[in-house]
C-alpha positions in Angstrom: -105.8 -101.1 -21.6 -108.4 -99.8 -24.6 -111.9 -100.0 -24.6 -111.8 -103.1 -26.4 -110.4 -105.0 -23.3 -113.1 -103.7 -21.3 -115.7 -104.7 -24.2 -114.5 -108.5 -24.2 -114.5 -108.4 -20.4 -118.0 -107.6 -20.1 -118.7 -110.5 -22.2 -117.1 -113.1 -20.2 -118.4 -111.8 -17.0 -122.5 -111.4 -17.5 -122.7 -113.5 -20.8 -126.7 -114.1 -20.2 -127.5 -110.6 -19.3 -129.8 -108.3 -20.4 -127.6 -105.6 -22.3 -129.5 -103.6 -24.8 -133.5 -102.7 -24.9 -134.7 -100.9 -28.0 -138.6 -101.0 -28.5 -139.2 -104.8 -29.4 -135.6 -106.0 -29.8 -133.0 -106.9 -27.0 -129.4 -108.6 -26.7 -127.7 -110.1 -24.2 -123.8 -109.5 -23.4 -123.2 -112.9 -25.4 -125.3 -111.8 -28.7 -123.6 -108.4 -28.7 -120.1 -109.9 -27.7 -120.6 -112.4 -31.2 -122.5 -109.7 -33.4 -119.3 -107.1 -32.8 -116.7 -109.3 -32.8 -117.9 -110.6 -36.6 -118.1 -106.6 -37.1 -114.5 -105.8 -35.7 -113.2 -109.1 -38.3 -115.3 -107.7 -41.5 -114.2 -104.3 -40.8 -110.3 -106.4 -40.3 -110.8 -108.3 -43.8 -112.2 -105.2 -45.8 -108.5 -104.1 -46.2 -108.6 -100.7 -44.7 -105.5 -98.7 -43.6 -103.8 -98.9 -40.4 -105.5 -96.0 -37.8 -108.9 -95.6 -40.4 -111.9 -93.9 -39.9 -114.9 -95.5 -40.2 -118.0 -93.2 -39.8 -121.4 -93.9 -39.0 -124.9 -92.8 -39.5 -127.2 -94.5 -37.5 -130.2 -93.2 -35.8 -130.8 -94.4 -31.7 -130.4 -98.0 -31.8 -128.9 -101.5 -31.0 -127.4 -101.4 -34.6 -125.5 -98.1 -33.7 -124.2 -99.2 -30.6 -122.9 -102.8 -32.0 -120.8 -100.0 -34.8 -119.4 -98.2 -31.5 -118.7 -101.6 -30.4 -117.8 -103.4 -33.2 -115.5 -100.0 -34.7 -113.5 -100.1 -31.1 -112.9 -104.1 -30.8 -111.1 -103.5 -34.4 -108.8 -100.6 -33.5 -109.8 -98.2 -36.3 -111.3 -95.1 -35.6 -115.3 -93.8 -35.3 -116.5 -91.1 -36.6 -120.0 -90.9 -35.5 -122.2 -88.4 -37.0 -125.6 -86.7 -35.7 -128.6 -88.6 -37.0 -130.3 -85.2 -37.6 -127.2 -84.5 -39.9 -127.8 -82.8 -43.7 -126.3 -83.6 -46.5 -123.5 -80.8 -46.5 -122.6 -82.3 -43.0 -122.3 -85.8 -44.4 -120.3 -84.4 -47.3 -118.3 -82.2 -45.3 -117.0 -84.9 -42.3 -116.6 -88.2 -44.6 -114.3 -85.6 -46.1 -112.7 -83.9 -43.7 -112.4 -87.2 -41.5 -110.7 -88.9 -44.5 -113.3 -91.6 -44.0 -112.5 -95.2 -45.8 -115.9 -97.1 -45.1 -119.6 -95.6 -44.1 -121.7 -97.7 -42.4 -125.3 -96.1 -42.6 -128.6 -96.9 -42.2 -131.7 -97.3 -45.0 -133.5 -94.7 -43.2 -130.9 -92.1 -45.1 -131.6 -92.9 -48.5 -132.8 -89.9 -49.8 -130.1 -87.6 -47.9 -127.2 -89.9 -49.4 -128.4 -89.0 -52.3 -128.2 -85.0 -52.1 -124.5 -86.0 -51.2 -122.7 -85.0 -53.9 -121.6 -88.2 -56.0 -118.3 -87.6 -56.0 -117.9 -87.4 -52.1 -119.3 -90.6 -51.6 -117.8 -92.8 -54.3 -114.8 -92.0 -51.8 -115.7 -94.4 -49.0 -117.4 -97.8 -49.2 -120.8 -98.1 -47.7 -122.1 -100.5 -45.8 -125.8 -100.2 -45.7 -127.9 -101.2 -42.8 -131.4 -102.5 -44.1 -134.0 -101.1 -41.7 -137.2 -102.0 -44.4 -136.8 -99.6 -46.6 -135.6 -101.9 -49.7 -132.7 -101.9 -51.7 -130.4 -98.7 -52.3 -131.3 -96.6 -55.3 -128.9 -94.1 -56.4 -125.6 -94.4 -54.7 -123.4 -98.0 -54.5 -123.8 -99.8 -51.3 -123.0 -102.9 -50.2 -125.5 -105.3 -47.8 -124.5 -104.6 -43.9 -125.8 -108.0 -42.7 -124.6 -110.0 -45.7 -120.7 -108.8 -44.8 -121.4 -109.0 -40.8 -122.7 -112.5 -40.8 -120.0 -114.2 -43.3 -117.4 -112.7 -41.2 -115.8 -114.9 -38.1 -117.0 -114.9 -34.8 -114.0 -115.2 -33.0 -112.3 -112.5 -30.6 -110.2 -110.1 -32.8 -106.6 -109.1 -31.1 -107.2 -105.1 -31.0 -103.4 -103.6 -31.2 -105.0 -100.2 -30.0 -102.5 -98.7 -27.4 -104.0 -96.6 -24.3 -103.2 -93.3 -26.8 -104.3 -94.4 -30.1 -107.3 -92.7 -31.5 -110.9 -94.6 -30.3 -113.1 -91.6 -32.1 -113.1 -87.9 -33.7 -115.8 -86.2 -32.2 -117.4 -83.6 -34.3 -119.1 -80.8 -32.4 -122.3 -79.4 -33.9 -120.7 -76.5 -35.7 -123.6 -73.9 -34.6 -121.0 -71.3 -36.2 -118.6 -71.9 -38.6 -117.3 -75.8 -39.7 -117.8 -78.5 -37.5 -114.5 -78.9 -35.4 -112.9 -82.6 -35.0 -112.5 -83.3 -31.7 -109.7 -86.4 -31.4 -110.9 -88.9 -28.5 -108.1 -91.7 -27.4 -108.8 -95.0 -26.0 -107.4 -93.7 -22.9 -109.6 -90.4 -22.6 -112.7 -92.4 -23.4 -112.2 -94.8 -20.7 -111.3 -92.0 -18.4 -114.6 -90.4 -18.9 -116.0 -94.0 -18.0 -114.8 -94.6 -15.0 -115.7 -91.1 -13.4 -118.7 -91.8 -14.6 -119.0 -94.4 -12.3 -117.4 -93.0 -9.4 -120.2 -90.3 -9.2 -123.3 -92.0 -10.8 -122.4 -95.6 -9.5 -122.0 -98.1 -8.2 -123.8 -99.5 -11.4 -125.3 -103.3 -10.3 -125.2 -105.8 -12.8 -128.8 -105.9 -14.6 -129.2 -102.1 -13.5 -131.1 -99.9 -16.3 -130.2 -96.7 -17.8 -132.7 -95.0 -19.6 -130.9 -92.7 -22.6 -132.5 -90.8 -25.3 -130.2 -88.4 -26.3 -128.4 -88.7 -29.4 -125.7 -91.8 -29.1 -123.7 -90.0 -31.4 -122.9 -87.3 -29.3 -123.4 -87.0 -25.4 -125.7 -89.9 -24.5 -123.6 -92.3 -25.9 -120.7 -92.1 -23.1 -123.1 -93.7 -20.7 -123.5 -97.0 -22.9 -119.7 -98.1 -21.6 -120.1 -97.7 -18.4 -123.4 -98.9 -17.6 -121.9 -102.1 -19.9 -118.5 -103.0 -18.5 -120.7 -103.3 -15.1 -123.1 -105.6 -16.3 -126.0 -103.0 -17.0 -128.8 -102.5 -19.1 -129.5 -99.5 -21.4 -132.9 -99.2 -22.8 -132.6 -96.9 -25.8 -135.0 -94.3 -27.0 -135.3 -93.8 -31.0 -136.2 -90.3 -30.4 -137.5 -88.1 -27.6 -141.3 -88.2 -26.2 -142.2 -87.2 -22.8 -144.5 -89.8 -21.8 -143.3 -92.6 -23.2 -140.1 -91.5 -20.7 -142.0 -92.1 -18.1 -143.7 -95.4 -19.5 -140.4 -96.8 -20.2 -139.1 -95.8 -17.0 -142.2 -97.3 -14.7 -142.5 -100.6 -17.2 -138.6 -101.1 -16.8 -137.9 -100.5 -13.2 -135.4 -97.7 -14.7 -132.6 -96.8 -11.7 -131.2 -93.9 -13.8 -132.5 -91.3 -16.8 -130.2 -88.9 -18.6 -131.8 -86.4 -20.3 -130.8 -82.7 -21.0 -132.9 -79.8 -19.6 -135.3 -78.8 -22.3 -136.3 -82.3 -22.6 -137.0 -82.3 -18.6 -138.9 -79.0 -19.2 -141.2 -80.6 -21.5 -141.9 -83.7 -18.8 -142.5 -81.2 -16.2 -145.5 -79.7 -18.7 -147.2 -83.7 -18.6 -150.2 -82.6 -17.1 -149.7 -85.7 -15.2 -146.8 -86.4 -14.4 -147.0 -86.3 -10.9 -149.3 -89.4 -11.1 -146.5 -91.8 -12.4 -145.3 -93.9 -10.1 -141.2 -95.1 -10.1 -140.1 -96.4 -7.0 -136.7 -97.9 -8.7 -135.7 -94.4 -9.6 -132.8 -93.6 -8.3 -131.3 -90.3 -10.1 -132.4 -88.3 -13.5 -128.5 -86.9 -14.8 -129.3 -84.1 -16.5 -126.3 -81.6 -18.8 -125.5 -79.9 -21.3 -126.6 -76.5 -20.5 -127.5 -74.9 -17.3 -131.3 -75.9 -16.2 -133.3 -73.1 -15.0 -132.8 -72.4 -11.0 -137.2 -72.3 -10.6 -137.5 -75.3 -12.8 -135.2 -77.4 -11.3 -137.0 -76.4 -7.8 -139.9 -77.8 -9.4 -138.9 -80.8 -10.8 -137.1 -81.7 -7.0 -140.7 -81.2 -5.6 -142.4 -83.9 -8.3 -139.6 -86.4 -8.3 -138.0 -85.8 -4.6 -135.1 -84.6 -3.5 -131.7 -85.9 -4.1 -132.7 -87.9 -7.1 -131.1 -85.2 -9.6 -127.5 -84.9 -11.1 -126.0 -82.5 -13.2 -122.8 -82.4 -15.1 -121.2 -79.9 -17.1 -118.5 -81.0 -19.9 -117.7 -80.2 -23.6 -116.6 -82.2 -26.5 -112.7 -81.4 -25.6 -113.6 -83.0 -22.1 -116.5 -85.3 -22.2 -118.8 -85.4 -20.4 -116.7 -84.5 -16.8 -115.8 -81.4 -15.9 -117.9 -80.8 -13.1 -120.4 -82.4 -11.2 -123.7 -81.3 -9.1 -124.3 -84.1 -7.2 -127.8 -85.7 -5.6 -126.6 -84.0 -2.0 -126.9 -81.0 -3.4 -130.2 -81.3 -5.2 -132.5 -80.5 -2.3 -135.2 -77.8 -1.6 -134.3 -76.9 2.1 -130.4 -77.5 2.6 -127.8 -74.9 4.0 -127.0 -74.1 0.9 -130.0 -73.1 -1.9 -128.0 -71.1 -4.1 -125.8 -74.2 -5.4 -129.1 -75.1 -7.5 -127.7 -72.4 -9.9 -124.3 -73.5 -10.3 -122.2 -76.5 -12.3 -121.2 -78.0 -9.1 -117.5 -78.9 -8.3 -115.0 -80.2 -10.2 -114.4 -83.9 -10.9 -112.0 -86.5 -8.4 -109.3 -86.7 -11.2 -109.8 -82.9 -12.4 -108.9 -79.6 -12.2 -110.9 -76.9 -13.1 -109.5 -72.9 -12.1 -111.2 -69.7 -13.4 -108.5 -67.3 -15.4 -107.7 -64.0 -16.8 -107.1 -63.4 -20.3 -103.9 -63.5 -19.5 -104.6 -67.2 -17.8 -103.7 -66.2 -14.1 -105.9 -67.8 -11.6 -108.7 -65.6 -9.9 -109.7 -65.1 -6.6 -113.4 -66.6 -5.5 -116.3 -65.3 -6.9 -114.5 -62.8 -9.6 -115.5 -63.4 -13.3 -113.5 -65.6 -15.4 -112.9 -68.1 -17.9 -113.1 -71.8 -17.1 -110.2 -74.0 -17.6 -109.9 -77.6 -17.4 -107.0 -80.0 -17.2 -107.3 -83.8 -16.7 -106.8 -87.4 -18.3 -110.3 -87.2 -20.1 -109.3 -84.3 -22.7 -109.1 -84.5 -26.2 -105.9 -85.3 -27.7 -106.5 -82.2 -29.9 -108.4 -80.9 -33.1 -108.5 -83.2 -36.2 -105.9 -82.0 -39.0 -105.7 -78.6 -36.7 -102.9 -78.1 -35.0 -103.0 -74.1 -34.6 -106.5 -74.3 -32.9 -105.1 -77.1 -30.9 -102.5 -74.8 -30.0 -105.0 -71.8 -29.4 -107.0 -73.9 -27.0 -104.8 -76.3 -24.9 -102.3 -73.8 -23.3 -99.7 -75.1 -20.7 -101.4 -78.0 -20.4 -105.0 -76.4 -19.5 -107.8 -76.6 -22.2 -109.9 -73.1 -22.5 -113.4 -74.0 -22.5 -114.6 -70.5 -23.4 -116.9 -70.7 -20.5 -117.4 -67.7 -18.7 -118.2 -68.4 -14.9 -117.0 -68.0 -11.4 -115.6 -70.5 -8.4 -117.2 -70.1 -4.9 -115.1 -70.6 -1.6 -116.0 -74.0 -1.6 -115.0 -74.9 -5.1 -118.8 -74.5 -6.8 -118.5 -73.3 -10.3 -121.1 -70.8 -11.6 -121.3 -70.2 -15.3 -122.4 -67.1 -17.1 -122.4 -68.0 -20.4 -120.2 -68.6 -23.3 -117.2 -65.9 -23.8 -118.6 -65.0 -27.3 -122.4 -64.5 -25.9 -121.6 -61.8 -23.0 -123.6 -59.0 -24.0 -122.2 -55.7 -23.7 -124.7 -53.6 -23.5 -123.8 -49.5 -22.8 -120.6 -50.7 -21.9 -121.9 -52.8 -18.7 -121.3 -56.8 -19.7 -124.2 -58.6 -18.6 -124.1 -62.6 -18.8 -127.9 -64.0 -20.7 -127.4 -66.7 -17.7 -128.6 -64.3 -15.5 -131.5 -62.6 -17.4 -132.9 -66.5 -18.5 -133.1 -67.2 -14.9 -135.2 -64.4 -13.9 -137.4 -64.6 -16.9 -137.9 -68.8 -15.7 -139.6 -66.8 -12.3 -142.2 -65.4 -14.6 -145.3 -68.2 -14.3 -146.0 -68.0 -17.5 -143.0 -68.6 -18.9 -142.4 -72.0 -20.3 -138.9 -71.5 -22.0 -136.5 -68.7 -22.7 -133.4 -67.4 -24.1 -131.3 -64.1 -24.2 -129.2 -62.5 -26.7 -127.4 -59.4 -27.4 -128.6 -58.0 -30.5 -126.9 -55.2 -32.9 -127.9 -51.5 -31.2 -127.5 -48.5 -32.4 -127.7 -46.6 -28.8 -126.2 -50.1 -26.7 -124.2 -50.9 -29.1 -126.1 -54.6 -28.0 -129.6 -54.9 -26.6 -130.8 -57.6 -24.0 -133.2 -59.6 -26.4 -134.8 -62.6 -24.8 -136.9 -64.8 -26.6 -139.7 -66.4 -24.9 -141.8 -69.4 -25.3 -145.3 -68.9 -23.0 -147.1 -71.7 -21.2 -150.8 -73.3 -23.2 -153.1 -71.5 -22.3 -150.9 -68.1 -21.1 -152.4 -64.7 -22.0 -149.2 -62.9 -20.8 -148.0 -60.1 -23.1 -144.2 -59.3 -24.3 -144.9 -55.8 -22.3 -145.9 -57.9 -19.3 -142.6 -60.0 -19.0 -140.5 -56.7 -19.7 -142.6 -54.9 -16.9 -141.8 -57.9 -14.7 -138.1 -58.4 -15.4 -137.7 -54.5 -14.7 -137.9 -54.8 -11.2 -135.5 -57.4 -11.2 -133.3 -56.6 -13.4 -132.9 -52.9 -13.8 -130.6 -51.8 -16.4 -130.0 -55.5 -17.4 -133.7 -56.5 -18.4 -134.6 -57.7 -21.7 -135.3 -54.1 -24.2 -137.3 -56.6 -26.6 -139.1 -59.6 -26.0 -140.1 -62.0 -28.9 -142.4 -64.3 -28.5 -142.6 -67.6 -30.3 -144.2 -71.1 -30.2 -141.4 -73.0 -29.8 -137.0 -72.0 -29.7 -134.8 -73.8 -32.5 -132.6 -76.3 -30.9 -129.4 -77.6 -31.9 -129.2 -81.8 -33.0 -128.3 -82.4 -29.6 -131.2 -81.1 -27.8 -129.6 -77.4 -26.7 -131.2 -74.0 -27.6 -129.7 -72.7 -30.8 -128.9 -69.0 -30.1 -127.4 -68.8 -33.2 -130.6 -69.6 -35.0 -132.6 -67.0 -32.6 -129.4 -64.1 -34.0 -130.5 -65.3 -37.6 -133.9 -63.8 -37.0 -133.6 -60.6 -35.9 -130.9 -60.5 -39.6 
């Protein structure tokens, strides 16, 4: 089976469904169904070569989603790229990616034309016309003009269970961005565990998703689809209208990451909104704050939170925290701070450097293996190599297993600080500095020393209205830290973040340069 099957599927069994919601426009599973099938035939008829990678640059939207759509149904292969992308990352992946054809929308005009000419005469664009006129400056052909003289009729997708659905480029915070090969198989993997732990998924049951499609939030439009779902789609973020759209639409699940649930819990109101359909807010990622996910439990209820913990080489599922678990007085409290458990289908240990298994509770890395990982890196094989070992990917996570399976991260294997020779993980330090009241977000590095060799730098964004001093945060994490509290504390009005809503801690080492 590839997704395509499941795609046509859908189709035949909610036809007059409610499938998409984005502000004023919607489709039903029979509009979408004809609008990506004509897609899948154009895409057929524009004479591209067998296993080709079409790319996209689309904001949030139904137009983006009927790409994914259309891009799968025709068995070549997506290359979706971040819609807060610059023009050396547009340059760098339609090359790197070997792209053929670009479909991308008006809206990025101006950055196709700091593309450097040459890489774009390359591929043929198909421009999506969002009101912004014709093309000036680069060669383009019409998106709806091709779409709508195209055929209608089902297309036969020869894609086998391992052919390549996408390459999934990861944000490249350091160094290049790394293609991440996805197969048909791995995608719909990640689909169905999905639904095992956030379902059952009803027909006409909404998903509220406002991350970017391109990366993490879109692995929740398949599944919420091939069940007869709804997912009402969010341009960009904004806290209150999250909470408008979620009380106006009866929303049964949100999936957010955690800074953007920070920023909801800050509503001054937001206890007032009332959304009896809600049944769970996913949230992943990156760790959320042990004292700010205790508060958002006691504004939204208990067991109406999810988290999960995966990475580009394993969407999406590595391991799970689920509702259960998400409560304010249960027998076990500390679980708050951990990843949760591993998935039904997955194995997760925690290794040596050597990759031997580690007893409970004893520092490690986190290692994955399962049907869901990547098949490896894009034109990479000795990376590839590097990171699947014996069958087990290396996530590069550092973290620890409980007795019952729990998995506790630390932080990533390059940010351990190492500080007077002691190795202390900014996990810990960001959760003691989220006790402070004042303190509204935070992150920790280890910054270049001369005594430490690193020093504990945490970066710290106060509450409105907060008169709290650097000296005052120190003074507090002291007597909870000891030797591991923060030496310096910045603090700023708001910390960088990365395209797909994390904290950029390599931004944060750039300033202190």
């Amino acid at each position: 089976m590839n997704v395509a099957d499941q795609l046509y599927r859908a189709a035949r069994l909610y036809p007059d469904y409610l499938a998409f919601v984005q502000d004023d426009k919607q489709r039903t599973f029979r509009t979408m169904d004809e609008r990506t099938n004509r897609l899948a035939n154009a895409l057929r008829a524009a004479g591209l070569s067998p296993g080709a990678r079409v790319a996209i640059l689309l904001e949030n939207s139904i137009d983006f989603v009927e790409a994914d759509f259309g891009i799968a149904k025709s068995g070549y292969v997506r290359v979706a790229l971040n819609p807060r992308s610059t023009a050396r990352d547009v340059a760098y992946i339609l090359a790197d990616a070997e792209a053929e054809l670009f479909i991308v929308g008006s809206h990025y005009d101006e950055l196709l034309r700091q593309v450097p000419a040459d890489e774009l005469a390359r591929v043929r664009i198909w421009r999506v016309d969002q009101g912004d006129g014709p093309p000036v400056g680069f060669q383009a052909e019409d998106y709806e003009t091709v779409v709508g003289a195209a055929s209608a009729a089902p297309v036969e997708c020869d894609a086998t269970p391992d052919s390549l659905h996408s390459i999934f480029y990861t944000s490249g915070t350091t160094g290049k961005p790394k293609g991440v090969m996805l197969t048909h198989s791995a995608v719909l993997h990640v689909t169905y565990n999905l639904l095992l732990e956030y379902g059952p998924v009803r027909p006409g049951h909404k998903i509220l998703l406002m991350q970017p499609l391109s990366h993490g939030g879109g692995f929740f439009l398949l599944p919420w689809y091939i069940s007869g779902g709804c997912s009402v789609i969010m341009k960009q973020f904004e806290p209150r209208r999250v909470l408008e759209l979620a009380r106006d639409w009866r929303i049964e699940t949100i999936k957010l990451v955690p800074t953007m649930l920070q920023r909801i819990l800050r509503l001054p109101d937001v206890r007032e909104f009332q959304l009896p359909n809600l049944y769970q807010i996913i949230y992943g990622a990156s760790p959320m704050p042990p004292e700010q996910l205790r508060e958002a439990i006691s504004i939204f209820g208990p067991k109406k939170f999810a988290q999960l913990y995966g990475q580009a080489e394993a969407p999406m599922t590595i391991t799970v925290l689920p509702l259960e678990d998400h409560v304010l007085d249960g027998p076990h409290p500390e679980r708050l701070a951990s990843a949760g458990r591993p998935w039904r289908n997955v194995e997760v240990r925690v290794v040596d450097d050597a990759g031997h298994p580690l007893p409970p509770r004893q520092v490690g890395e986190v290692v994955v293996r399962g049907p869901h990982m990547m098949k490896g890196y894009w034109k990479n094989p000795e990376l590839t190599a590097a990171t699947i070992r014996n069958g087990w990917l290396h996530t590069r996570d550092m973290g620890y297993m409980d007795e019952h399976g729990y998995v506790y991260l630390i932080g990533r294997k390059d940010e351990m600080i190492n500080s007077g020779g002691h190795m202390i993980a900014p996990a810990e330090v960001e959760n003691v500095l989220y006790e402070f009241p004042d303190v509204a977000e935070a992150a920790v590095i280890g910054a270049p020393d001369p005594e430490w060799g690193q020093a504990v730098t945490a970066f710290v964004v106060l509450k409105p209205g907060s008169r709290a001093t650097a000296d005052d945060i120190i003074a507090f994490s002291r007597e909870k830290l000891g030797f591991k509290r923060p030496k310096r504390v910045f603090l700023l009005p708001e910390l960088p973040k990365t395209p797909n809503g994390k904290i950029n801690k390599t931004a944060l080492a750039e300033q202190l340069r």
